[in-house]
N, C-alpha and C positions, 0 to 999 in steps of 0.2 A: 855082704851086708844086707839083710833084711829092713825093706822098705815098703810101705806101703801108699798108697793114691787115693785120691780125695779129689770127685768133683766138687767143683766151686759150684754153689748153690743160696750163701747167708752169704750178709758184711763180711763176719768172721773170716770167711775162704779167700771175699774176693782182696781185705783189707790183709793177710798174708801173701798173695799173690803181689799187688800192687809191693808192699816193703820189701819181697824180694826182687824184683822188678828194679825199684830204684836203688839196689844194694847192688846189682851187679847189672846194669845196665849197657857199664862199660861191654860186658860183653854180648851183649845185641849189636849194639854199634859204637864203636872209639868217639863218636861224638855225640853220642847223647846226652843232653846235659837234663839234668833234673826236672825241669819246667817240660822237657821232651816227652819224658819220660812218665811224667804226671799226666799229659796228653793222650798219648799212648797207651795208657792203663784204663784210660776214661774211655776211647773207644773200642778199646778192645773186649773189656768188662761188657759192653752192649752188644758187642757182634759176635763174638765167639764163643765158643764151648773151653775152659779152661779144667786142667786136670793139676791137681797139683801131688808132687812126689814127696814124702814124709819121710825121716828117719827114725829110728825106733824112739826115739824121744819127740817126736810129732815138730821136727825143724823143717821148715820147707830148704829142700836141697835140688828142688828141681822144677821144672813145671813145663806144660804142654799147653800150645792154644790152636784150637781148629774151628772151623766151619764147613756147611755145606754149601756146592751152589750150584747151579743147573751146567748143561752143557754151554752155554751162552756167559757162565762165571755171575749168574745169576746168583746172588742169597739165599736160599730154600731150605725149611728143614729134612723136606725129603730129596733132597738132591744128590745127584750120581754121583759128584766129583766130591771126596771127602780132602778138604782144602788145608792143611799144616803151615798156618801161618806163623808160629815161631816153636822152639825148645830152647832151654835156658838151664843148663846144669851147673851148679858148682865147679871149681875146678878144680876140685881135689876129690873129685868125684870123677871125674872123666877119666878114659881109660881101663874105669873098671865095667864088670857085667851089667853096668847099671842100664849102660844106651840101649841095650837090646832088650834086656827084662821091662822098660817102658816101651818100649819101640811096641813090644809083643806084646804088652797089656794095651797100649795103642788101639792097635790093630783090632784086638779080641772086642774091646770098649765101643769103638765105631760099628762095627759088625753086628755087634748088641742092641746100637742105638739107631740106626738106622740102618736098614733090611735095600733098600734101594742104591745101596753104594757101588760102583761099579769102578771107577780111577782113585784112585791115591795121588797127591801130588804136592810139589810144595817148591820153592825157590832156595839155593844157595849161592851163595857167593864165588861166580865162576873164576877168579882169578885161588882159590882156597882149592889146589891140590890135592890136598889131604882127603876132604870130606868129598869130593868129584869123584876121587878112585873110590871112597869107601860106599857112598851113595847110587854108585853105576854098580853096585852088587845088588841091589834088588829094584834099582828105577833104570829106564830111560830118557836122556836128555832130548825134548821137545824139542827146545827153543831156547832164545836168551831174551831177554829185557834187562832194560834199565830199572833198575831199581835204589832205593833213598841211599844208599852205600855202596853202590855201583854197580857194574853189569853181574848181571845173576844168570844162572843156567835154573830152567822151568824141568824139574825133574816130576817122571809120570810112571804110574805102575796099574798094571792090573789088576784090583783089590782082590777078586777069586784067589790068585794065582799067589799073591803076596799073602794073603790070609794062611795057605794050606801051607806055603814054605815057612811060614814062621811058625806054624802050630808044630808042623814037622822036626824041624831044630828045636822047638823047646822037649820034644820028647827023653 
């Protein structure tokens, strides 16, 4: 499936972003209810760098949201630690080549936008199996916290090292 990305930059971007947000919200968290999730979009929209994934008929079928922040978990545009605070795919979308062809424009994007990037890292839901075995392929698990949906493992990579392997398998 050829898809293409769109950072959010106008209304336009961020007012698709938000309606797929609250279209599938359910699956950020089983209980997000609307009003959550309108919250959620309002701060996220001011903190983050959001990328959004287009199908060839320009449908948002996915989207990415990050930051930067210092070693300290500081905010910073030039900050080391390139921070993955959610992805949000379709789910009839999942399972295909899609997670790695964004994973890898991800990666390429950050790389581009900021030159100081040194940790990759981002939270999952440590009780979630699935994504623990699939995510301990290119991160290591830090830590854990509590997080708004329960205990999460604090997943960490080396952005060099994760850079050069994903350039390499996109070959």
């Amino acid at each position: 499936m050829a898809v293409h990305y769109r950072v959010c930059k106008n209304d336009e971007d961020f007012a698709a972003y938000t309606l797929f947000f609250i279209r599938h919200r359910k699956n950020f968290s089983r209980s997000f209810s609307l009003s959550d999730a309108l919250m959620h979009t309002l701060e996220t929209i001011g903190a983050s760098h959001i990328i959004l994934v287009l199908d060839q008929m320009d449908n948002t079928i996915a989207w990415m949201n990050y930051g930067y922040v210092t070693k300290d978990y500081e905010p910073h545009p030039d900050g080391e630690i390139a921070f993955v605070d959610s992805v949000i795919m379709t789910e009839t979308h999942r399972g295909s080549r899609l997670f790695v062809k964004g994973f890898h424009y991800l990666v390429n994007h950050i790389n581009e936008e900021n030159r100081h990037v040194r940790t990759f890292q981002f939270y999952a839901l440590a009780d979630n199996t699935y994504l623990t075995k699939l995510y301990s392929k290119f991160a290591d698990i830090i830590g854990q916290r509590d997080g708004y949906h329960g205990r999460e493992n604090i997943f960490s990579a080396d952005f060099p090292r994760l850079l050069r392997y994903l350039n390499r398998a996109q070959k």
